[in-house]
C-alpha positions as CSV (number, residue, x, y, z in Angstrom):
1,X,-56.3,-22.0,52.5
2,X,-57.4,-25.8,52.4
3,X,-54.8,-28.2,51.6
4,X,-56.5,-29.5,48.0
5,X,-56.1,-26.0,46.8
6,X,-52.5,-25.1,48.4
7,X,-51.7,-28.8,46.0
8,X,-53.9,-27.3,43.0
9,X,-51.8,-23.5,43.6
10,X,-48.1,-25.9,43.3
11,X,-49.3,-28.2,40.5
12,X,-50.1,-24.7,38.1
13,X,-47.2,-23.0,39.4
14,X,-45.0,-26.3,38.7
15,X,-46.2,-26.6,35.1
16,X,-46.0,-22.8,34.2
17,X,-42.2,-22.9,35.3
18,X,-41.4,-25.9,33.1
19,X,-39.9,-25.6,29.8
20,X,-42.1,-26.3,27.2
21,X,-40.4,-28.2,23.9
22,X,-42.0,-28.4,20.7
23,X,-43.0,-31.9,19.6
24,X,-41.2,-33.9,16.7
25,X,-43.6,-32.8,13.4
26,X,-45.9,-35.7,12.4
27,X,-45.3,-35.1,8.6
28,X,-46.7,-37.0,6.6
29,X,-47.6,-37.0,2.6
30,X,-50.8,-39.0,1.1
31,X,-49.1,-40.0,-2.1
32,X,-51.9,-41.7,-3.3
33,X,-53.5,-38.0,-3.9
34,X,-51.4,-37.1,-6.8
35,X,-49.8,-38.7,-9.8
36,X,-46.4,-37.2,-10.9
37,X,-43.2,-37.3,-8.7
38,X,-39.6,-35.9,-8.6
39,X,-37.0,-36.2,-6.6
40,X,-34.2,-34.7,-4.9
41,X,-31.3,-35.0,-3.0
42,X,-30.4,-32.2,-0.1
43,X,-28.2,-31.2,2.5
44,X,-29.4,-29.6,5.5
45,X,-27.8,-26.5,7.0
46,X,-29.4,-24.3,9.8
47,X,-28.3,-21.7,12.4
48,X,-24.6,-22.2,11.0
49,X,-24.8,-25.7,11.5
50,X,-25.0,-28.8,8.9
51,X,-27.4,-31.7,10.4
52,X,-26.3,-34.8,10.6
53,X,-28.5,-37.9,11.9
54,X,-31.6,-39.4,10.8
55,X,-33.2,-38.0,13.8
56,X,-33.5,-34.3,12.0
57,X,-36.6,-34.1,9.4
58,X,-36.8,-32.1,6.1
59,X,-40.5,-31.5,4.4
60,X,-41.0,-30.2,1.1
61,X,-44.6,-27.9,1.1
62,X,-46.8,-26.3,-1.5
63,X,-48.5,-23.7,0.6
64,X,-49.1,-25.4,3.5
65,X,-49.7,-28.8,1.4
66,X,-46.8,-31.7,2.9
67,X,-45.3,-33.1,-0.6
68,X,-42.4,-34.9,0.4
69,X,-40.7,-35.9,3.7
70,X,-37.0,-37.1,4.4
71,X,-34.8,-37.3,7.1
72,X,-30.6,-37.1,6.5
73,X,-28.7,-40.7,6.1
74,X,-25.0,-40.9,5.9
75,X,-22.7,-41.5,2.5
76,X,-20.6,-43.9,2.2
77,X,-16.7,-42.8,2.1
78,X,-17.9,-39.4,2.5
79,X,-19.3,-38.7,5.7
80,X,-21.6,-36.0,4.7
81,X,-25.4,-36.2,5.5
82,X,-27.7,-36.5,2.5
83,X,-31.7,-36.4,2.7
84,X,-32.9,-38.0,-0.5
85,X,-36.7,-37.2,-1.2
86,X,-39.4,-38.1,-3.2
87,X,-41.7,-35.2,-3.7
88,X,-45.6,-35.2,-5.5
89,X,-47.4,-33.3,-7.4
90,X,-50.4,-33.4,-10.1
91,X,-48.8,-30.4,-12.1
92,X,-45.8,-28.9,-13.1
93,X,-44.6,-25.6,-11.9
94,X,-45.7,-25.1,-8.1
95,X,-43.4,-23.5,-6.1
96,X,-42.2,-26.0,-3.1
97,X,-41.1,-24.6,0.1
98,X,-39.1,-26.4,3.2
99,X,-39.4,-26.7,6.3
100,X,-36.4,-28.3,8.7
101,X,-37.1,-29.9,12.1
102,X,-33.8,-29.2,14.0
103,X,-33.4,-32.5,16.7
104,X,-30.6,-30.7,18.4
105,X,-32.6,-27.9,19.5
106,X,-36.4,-29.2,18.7
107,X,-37.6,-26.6,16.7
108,X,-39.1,-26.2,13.1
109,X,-36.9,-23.6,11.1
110,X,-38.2,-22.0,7.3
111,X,-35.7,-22.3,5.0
112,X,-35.0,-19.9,2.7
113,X,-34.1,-22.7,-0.5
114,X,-37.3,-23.2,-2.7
115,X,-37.6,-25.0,-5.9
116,X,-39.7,-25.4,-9.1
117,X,-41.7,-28.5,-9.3
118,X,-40.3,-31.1,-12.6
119,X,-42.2,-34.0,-13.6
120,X,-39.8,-37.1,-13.4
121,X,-36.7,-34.4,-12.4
122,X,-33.9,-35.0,-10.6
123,X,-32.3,-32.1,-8.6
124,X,-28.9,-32.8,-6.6
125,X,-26.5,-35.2,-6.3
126,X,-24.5,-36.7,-3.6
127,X,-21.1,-34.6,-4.3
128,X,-23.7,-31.8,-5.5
129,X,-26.7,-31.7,-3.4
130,X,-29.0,-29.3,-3.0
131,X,-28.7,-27.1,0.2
132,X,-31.9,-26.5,2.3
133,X,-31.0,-24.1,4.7
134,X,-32.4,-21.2,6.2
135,X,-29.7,-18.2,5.3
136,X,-28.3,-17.8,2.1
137,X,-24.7,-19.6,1.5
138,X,-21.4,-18.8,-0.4
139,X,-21.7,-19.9,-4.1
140,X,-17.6,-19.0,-4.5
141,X,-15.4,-21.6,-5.4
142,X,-11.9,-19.8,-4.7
143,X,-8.6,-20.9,-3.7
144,X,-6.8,-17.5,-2.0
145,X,-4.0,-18.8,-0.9
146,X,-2.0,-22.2,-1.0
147,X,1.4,-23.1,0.7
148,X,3.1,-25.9,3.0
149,X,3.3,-26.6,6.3
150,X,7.1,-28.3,6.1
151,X,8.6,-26.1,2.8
152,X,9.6,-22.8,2.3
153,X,7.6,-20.9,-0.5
154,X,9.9,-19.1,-3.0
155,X,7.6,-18.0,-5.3
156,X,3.5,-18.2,-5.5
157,X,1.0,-17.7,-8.6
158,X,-2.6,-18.1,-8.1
159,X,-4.7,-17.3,-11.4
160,X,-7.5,-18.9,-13.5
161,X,-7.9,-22.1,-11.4
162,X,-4.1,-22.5,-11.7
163,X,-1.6,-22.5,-9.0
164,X,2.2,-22.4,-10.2
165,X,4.5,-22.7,-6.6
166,X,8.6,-22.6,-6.6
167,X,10.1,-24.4,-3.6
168,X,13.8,-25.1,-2.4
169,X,15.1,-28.1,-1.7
170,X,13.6,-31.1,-4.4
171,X,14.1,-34.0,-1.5
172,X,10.8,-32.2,-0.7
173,X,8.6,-32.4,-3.1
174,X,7.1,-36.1,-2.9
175,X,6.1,-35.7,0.7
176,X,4.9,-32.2,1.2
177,X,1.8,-31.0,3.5
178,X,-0.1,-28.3,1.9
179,X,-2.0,-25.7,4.1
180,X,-5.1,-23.6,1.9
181,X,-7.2,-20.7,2.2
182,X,-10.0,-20.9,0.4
183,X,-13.6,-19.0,0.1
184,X,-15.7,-19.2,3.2
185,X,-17.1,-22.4,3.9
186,X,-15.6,-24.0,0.5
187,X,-14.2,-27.0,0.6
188,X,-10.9,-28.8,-1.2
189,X,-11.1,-32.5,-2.6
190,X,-8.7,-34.7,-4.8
191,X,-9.7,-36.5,-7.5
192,X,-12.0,-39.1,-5.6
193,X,-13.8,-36.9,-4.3
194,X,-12.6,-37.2,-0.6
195,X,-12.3,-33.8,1.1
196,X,-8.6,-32.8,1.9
197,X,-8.4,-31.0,5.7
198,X,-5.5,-27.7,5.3
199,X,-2.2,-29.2,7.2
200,X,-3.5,-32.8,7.2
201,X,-2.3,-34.6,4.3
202,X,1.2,-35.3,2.9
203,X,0.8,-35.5,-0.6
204,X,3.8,-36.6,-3.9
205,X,3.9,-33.0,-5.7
206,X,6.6,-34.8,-8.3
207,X,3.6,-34.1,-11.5
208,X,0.9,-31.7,-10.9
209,X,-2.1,-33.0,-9.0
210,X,-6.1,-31.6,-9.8
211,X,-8.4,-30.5,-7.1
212,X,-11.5,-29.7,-7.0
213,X,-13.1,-26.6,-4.4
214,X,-16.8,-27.4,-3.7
215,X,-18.7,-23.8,-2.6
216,X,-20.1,-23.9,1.0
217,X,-23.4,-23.7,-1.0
218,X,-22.5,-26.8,-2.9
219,X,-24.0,-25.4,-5.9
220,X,-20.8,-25.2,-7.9
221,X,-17.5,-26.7,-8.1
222,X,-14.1,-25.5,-9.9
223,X,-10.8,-27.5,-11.1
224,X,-7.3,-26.4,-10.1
225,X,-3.9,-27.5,-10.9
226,X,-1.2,-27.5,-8.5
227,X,2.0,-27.2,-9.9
228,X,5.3,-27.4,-8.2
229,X,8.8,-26.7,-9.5
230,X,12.0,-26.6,-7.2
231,X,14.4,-23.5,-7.7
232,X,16.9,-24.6,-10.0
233,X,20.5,-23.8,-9.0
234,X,21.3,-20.4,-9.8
235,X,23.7,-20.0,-12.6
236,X,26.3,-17.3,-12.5
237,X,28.4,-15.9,-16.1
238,X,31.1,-12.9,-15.4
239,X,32.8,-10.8,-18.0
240,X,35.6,-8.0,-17.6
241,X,36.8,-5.2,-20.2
242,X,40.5,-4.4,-19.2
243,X,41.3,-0.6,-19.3
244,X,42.2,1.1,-22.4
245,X,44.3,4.1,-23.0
246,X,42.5,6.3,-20.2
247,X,39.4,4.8,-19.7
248,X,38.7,2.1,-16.7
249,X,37.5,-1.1,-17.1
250,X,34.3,-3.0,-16.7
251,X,32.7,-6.6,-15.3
252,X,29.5,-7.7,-16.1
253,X,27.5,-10.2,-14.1
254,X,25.0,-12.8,-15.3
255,X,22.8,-14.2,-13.1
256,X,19.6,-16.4,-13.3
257,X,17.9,-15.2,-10.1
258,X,16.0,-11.4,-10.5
259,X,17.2,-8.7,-7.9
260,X,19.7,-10.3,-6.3
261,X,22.4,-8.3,-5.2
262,X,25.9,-8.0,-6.6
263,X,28.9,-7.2,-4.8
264,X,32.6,-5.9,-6.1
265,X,35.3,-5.5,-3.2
266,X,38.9,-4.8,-3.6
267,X,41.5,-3.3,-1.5
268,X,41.3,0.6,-1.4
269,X,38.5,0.5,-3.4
270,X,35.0,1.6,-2.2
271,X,32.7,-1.6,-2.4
272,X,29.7,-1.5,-4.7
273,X,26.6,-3.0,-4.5
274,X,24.4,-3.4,-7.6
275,X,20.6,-5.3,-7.9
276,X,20.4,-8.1,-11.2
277,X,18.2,-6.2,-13.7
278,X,16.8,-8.5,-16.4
279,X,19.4,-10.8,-15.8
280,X,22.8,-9.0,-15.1
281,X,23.9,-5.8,-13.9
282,X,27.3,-3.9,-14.8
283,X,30.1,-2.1,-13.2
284,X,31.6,1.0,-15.1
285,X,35.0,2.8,-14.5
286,X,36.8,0.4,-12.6
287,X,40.3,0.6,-12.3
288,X,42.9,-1.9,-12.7
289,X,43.4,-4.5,-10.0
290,X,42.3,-7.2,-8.8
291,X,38.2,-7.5,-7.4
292,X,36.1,-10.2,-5.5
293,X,32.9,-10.2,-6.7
294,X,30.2,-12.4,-5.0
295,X,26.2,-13.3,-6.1
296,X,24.5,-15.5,-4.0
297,X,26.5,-18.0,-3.1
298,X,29.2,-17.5,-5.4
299,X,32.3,-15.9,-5.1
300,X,34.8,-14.9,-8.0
301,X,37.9,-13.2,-8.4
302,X,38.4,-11.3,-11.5
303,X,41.6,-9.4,-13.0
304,X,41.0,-6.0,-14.7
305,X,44.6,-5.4,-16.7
């Protein structure tokens, strides 16, 4: 074997085992070929990941016609990606496709979003913009679950966009940390419109404060109302019937707090235990003397002549 062609056998051998990367997509659109436009702001999503950076490309295609190209440029105050495009047409009602050039792993990717051409429409918006991705994403706008990272949760109602939470202690309540489950890949803002992280932000609870849960899709949005209400102190009433003739007295218990449990102790006397039911509980045939009863905290000592 001559040395030339031992060099040629290397050089083929050496450009076989290199990796072979797909170039950046020249796409380009000759706007002077048609005469009505639309535009249209997106959100790129592929494999599981949202591009950011203008060095990732979206196209918008009719058949395998190049009617609009854009690349993503950051919001302001928001710090989501947003690719806003013009995209041409001479008639209404063509079906445009995408196409996404992924930077971070050089490769073209079809997206599954398509759209219906508009004359002088306007589809997406910076809060709202349309996703161009290539799987379908999660159009629910749920909040499952809600609490705080530094209060206990009494109580917890979640229904109709409203969330009704009971907490302890009221020195609380203008500086708690609220941790959230929402739908997948859904997303909680305030007010503003800046996205709130679960565990992140201390927040004044003192009134009830709006949010808003953006899908992962960001197709749809919902309201919900947080309202939170410290657990008043419990207020206890008691009663006693004395014994007459032959039969053994009563004591009735009233007590704001549902279920809790009731206790009557006296000497020589079995204790009872009893559960508030709709508000008091009462207990029958006792016998003269003299009882502790105790509810929560509180502690009585009642007489039954």
């Amino acid at each position: 074997m001559t040395p030339l062609f031992r060099s040629i056998i290397v050089l083929i051998l050496f450009t076989l085992a290199a990796p072979v990367e797909a170039q950046v997509p020249d796409w380009q659109v000759n706007e002077n070929s048609y005469e009505f436009t639309m535009t249209l702001t997106a959100f790129l999503h592929v494999n599981g990941n949202d591009l950011a950076g203008a060095n990732h490309r979206v196209a918008a295609f009719h058949g395998n016609e190049i009617r609009g190209v854009s690349s993503p440029i950051i919001q302001s105050g928001q710090g989501d990606y947003v690719a806003i495009m013009t995209i041409f047409s001479n008639t209404t009602d063509e079906e445009i496709n995408f196409r996404i050039y992924d930077a971070a792993t050089n490769t073209v990717v079809e997206a599954a979003t398509s759209i219906t051409f508009e004359i002088d429409a306007n589809i997406g918006s910076r809060f709202m913009p349309l996703i161009i991705s290539d799987q379908v994403l999660n159009d629910e706008t749920a909040i499952l679950d809600f609490g705080f990272d530094n209060a206990e949760v009494n109580t917890l109602s979640i229904q109709n966009g409203s969330i009704a939470i009971e907490i302890e202690d009221e020195s609380q309540i203008t500086q708690l940390v609220p941790n959230f489950v929402l739908s997948d890949g859904a997303q909680l803002f305030n007010l503003e419109q800046e996205a709130l992280l679960s565990g992140q932000e201390q927040l004044d609870f003192s009134n009830p404060i709006r949010f808003q849960v953006r899908s992962e899709d960001r197709s749809s949005t919902q309201d919900w109302m947080v309202t939170v209400s410290v657990r008043p102190e419990p207020v206890a009433r008691f009663y006693r019937k004395n014994s007459v003739c032959f039969l053994n007295g009563e004591i009735k218990v009233e007590y704001s707090i549902e279920n809790e449990s009731v206790s009557l102790r006296a000497d020589n006397f079995d204790t009872q235990i009893q559960p508030i039911f709709e508000g008091s509980t009462i207990f029958r045939d006792v016998p003269a003397g003299t009882y502790t009863v105790e509810v929560g905290d509180i502690i009585k000592e009642i007489t039954i002549e």
